[in-house]
HTML snippet that shows the backbone in 3Dmol.js (N, CA, C, O; Angstrom):
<script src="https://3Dmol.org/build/3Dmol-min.js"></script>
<div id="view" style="width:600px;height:400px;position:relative"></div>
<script>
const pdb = `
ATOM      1  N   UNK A   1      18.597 -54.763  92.284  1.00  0.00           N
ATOM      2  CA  UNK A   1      17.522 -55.071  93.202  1.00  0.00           C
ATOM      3  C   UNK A   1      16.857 -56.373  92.757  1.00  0.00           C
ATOM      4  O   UNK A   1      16.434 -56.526  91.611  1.00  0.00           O
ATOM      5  N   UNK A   2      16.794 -57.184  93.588  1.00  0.00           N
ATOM      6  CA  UNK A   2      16.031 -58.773  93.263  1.00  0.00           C
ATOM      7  C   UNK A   2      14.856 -58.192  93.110  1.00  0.00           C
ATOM      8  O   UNK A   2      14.546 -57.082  93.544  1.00  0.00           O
ATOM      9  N   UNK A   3      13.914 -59.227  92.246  1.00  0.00           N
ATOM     10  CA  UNK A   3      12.621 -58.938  91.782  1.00  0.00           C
ATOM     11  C   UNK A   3      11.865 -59.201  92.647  1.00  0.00           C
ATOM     12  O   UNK A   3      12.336 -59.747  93.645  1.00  0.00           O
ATOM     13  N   UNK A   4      10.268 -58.885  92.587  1.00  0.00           N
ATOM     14  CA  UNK A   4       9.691 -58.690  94.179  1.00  0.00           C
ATOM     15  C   UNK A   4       8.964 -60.197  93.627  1.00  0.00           C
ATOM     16  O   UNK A   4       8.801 -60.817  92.576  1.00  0.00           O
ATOM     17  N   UNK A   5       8.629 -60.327  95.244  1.00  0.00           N
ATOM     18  CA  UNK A   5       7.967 -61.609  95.706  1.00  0.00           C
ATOM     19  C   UNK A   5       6.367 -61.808  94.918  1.00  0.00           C
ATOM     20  O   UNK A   5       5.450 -61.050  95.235  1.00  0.00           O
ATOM     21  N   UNK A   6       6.208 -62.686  94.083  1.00  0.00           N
ATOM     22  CA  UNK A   6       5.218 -63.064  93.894  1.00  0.00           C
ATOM     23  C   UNK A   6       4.061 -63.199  95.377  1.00  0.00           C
ATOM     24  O   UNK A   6       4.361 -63.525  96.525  1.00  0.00           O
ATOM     25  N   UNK A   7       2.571 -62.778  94.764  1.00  0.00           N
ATOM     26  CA  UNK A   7       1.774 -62.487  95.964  1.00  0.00           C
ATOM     27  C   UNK A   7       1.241 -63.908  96.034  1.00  0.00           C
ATOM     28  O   UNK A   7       0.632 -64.038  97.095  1.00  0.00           O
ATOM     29  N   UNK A   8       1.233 -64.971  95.347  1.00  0.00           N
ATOM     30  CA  UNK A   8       1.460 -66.315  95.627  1.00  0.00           C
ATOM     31  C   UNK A   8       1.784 -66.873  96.574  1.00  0.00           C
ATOM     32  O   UNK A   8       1.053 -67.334  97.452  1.00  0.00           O
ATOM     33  N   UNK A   9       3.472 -66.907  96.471  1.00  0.00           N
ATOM     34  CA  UNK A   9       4.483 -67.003  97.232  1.00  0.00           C
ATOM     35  C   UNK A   9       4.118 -66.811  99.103  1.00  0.00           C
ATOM     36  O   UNK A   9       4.092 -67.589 100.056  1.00  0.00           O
ATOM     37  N   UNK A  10       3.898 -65.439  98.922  1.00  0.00           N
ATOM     38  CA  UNK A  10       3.692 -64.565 100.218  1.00  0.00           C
ATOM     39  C   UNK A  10       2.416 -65.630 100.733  1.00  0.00           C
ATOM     40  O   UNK A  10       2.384 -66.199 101.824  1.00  0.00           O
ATOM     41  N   UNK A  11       1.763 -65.695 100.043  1.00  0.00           N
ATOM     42  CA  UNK A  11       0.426 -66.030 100.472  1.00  0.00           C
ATOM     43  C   UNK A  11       0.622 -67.809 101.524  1.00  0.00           C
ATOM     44  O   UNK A  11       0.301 -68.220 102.639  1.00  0.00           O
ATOM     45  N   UNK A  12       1.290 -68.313 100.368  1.00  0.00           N
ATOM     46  CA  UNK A  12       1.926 -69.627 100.861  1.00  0.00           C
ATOM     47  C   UNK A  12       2.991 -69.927 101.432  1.00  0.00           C
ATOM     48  O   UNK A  12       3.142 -71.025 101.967  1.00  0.00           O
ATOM     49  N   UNK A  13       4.119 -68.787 101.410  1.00  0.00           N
ATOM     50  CA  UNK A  13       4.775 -68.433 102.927  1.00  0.00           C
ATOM     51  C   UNK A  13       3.660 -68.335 104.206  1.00  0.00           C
ATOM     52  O   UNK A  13       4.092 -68.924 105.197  1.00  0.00           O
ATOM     53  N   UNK A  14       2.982 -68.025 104.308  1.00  0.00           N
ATOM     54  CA  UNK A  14       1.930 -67.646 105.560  1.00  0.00           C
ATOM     55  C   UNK A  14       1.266 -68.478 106.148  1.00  0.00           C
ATOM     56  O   UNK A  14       1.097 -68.644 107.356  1.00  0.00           O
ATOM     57  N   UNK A  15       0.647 -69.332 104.768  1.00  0.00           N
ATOM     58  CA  UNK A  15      -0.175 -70.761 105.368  1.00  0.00           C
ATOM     59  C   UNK A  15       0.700 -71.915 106.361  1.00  0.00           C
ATOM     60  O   UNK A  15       0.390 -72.597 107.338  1.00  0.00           O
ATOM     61  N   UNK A  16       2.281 -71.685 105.337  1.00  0.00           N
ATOM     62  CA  UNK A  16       3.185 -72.990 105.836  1.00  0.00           C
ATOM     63  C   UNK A  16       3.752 -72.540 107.439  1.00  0.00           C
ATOM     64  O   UNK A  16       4.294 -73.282 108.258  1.00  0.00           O
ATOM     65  N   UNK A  17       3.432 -71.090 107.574  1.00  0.00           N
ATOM     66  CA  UNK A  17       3.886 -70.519 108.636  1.00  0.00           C
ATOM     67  C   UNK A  17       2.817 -70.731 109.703  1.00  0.00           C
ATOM     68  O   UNK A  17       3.112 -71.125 110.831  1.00  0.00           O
ATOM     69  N   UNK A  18       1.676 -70.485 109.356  1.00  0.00           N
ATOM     70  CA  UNK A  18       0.524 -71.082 110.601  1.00  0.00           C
ATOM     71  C   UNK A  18       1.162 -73.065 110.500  1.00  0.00           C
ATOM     72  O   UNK A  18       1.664 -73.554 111.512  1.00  0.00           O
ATOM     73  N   UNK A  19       1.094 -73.478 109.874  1.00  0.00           N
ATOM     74  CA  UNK A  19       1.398 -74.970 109.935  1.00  0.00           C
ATOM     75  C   UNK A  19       2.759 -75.175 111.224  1.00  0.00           C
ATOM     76  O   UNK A  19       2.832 -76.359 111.552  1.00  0.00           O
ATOM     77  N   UNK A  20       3.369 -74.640 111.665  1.00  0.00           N
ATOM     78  CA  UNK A  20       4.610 -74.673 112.273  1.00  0.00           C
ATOM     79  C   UNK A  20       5.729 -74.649 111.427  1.00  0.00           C
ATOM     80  O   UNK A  20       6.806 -74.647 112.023  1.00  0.00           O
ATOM     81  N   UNK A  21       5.780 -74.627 109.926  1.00  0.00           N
ATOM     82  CA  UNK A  21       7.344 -74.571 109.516  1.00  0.00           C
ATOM     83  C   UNK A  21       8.004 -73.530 109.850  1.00  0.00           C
ATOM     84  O   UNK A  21       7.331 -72.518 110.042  1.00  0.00           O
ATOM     85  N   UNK A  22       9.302 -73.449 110.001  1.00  0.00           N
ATOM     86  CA  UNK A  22      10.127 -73.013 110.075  1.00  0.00           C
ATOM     87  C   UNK A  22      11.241 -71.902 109.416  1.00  0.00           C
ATOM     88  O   UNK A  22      11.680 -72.366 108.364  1.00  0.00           O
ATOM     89  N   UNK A  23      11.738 -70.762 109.689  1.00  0.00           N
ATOM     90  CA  UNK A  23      11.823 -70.000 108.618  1.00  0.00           C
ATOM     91  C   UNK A  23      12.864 -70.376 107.723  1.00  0.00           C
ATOM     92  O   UNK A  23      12.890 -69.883 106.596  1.00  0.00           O
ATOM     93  N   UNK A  24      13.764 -71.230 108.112  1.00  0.00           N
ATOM     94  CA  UNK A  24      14.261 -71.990 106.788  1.00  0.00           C
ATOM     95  C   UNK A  24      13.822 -73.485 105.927  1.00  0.00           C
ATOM     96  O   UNK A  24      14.369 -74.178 105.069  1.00  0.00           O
ATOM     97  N   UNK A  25      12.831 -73.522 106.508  1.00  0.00           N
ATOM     98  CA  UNK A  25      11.860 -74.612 106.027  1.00  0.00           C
ATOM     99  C   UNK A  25      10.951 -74.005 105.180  1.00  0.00           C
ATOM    100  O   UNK A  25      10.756 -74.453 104.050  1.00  0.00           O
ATOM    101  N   UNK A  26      10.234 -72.797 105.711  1.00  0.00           N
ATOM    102  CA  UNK A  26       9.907 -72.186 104.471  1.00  0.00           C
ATOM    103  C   UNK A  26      10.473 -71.217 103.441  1.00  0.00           C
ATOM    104  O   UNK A  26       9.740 -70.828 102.532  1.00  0.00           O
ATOM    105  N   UNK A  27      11.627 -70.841 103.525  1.00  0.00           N
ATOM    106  CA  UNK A  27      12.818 -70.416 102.543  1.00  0.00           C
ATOM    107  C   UNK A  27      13.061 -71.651 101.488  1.00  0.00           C
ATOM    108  O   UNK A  27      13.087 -71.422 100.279  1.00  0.00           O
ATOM    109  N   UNK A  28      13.249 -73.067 102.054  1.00  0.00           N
ATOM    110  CA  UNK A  28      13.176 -74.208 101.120  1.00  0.00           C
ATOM    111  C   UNK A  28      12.591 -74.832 100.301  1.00  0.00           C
ATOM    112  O   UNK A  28      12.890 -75.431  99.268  1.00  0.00           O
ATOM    113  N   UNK A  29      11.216 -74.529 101.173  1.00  0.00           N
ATOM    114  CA  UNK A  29       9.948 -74.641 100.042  1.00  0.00           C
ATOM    115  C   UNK A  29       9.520 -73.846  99.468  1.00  0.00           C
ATOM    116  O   UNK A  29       8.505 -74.209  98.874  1.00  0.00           O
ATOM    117  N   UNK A  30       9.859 -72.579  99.275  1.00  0.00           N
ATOM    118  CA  UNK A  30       9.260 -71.743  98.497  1.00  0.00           C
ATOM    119  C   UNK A  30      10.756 -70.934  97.429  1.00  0.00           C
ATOM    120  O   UNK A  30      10.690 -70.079  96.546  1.00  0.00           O
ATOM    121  N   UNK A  31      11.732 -71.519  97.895  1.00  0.00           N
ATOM    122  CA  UNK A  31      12.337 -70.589  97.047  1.00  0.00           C
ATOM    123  C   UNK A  31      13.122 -69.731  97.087  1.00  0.00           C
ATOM    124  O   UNK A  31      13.948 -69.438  96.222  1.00  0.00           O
ATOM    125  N   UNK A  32      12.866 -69.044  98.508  1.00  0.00           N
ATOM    126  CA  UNK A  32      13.003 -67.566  98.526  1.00  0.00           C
ATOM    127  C   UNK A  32      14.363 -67.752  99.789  1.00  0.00           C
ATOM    128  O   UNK A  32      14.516 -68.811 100.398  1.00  0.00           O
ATOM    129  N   UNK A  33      15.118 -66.710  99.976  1.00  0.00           N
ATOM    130  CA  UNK A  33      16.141 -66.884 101.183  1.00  0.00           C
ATOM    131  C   UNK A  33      15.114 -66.669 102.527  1.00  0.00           C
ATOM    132  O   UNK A  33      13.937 -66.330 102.405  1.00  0.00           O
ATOM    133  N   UNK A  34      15.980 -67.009 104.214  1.00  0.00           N
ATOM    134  CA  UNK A  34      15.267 -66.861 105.180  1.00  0.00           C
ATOM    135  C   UNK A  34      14.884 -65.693 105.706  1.00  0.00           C
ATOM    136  O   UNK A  34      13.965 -65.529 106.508  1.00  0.00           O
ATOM    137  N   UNK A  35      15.908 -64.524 105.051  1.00  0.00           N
ATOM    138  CA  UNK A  35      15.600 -62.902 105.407  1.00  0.00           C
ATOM    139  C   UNK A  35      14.146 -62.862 104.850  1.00  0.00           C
ATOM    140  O   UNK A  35      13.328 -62.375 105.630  1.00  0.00           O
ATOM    141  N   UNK A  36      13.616 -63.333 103.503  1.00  0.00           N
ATOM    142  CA  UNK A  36      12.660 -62.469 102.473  1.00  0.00           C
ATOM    143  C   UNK A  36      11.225 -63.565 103.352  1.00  0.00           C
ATOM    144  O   UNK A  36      10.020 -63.312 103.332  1.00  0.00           O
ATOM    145  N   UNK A  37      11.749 -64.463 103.869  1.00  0.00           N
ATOM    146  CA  UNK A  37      10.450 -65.018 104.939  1.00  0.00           C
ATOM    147  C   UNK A  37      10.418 -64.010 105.584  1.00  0.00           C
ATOM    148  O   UNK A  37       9.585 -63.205 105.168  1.00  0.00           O
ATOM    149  N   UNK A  38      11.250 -63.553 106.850  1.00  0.00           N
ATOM    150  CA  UNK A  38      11.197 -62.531 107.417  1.00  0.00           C
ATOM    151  C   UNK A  38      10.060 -61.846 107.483  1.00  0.00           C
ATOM    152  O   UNK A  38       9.015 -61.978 108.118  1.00  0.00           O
ATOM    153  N   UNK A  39      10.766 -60.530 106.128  1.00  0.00           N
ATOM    154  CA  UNK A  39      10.518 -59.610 105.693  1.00  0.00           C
ATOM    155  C   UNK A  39       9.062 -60.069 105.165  1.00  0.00           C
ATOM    156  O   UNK A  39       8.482 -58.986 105.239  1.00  0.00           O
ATOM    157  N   UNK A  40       8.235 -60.854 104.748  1.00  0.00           N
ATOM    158  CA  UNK A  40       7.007 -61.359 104.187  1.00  0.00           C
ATOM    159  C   UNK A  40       6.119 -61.583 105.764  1.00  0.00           C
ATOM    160  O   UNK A  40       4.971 -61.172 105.933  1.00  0.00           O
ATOM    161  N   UNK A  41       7.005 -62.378 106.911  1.00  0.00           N
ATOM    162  CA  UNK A  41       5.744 -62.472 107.982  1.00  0.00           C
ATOM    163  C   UNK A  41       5.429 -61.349 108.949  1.00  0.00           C
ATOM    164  O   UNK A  41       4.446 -61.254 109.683  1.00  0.00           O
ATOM    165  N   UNK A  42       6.906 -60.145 108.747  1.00  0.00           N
ATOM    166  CA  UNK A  42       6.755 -59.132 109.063  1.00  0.00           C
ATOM    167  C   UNK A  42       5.649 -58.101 108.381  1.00  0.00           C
ATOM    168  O   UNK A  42       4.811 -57.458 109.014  1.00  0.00           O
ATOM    169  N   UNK A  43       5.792 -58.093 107.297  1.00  0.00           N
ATOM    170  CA  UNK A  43       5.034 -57.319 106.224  1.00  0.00           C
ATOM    171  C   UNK A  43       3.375 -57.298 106.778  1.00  0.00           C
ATOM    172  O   UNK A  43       2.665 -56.331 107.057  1.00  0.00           O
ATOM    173  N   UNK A  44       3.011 -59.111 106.820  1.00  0.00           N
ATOM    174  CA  UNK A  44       1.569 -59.438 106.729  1.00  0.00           C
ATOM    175  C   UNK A  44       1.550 -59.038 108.600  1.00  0.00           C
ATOM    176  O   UNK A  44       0.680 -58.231 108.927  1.00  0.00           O
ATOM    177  N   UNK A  45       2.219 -59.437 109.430  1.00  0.00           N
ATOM    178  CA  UNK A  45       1.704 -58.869 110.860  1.00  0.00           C
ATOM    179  C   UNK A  45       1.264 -57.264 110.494  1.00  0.00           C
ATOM    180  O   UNK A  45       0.078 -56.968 110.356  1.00  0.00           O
ATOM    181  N   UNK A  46       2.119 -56.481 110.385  1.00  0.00           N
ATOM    182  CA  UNK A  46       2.365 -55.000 110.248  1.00  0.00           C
ATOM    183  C   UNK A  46       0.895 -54.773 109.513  1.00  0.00           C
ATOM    184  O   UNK A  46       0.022 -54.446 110.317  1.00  0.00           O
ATOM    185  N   UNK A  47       0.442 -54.891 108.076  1.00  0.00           N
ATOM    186  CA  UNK A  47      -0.874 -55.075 107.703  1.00  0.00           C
ATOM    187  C   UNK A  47      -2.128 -55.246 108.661  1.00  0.00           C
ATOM    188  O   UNK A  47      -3.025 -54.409 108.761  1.00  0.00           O
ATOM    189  N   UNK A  48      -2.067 -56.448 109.353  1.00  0.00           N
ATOM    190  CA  UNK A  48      -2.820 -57.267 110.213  1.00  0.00           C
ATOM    191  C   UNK A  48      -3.243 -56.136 111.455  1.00  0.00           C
ATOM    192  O   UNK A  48      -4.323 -55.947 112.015  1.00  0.00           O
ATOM    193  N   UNK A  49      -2.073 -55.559 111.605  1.00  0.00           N
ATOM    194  CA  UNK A  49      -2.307 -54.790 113.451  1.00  0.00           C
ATOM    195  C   UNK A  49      -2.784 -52.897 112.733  1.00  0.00           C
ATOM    196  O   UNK A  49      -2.902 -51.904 113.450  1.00  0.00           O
ATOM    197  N   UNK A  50      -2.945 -52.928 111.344  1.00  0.00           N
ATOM    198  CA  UNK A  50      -3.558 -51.160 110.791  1.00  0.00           C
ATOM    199  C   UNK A  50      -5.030 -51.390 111.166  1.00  0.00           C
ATOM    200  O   UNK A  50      -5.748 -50.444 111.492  1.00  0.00           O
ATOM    201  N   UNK A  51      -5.419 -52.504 111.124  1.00  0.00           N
ATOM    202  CA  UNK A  51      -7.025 -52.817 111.384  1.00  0.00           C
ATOM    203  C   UNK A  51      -7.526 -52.033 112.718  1.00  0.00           C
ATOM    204  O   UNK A  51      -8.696 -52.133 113.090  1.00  0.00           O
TER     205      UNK A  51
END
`;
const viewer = $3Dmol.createViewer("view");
viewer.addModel(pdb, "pdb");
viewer.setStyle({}, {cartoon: {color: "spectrum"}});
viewer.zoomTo();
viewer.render();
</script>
């Protein structure tokens, strides 16, 4: 099992994602493959809509 995502990471996956990048634009800048963007802007919507 790959090691989990720094909450960093996630955090700055999100910002670059309001900016318009792209999910392999932000896979590039951060590191991470384009699934684990995904799975990170999925995560924070899913969070977002328990409110």
């Amino acid at each position: 099992m790959p090691p989990a995502v720094e909450v960093q990471i996630k955090g700055q996956v999100i910002k670059e994602w309001f900016s318009g990048y792209t999910r392999d634009e932000l896979g590039m800048n951060n590191k991470i493959g384009a699934g684990t963007v995904s799975n990170i802007i999925n995560e924070w919507k899913r969070e977002l809509s328990k409110d």
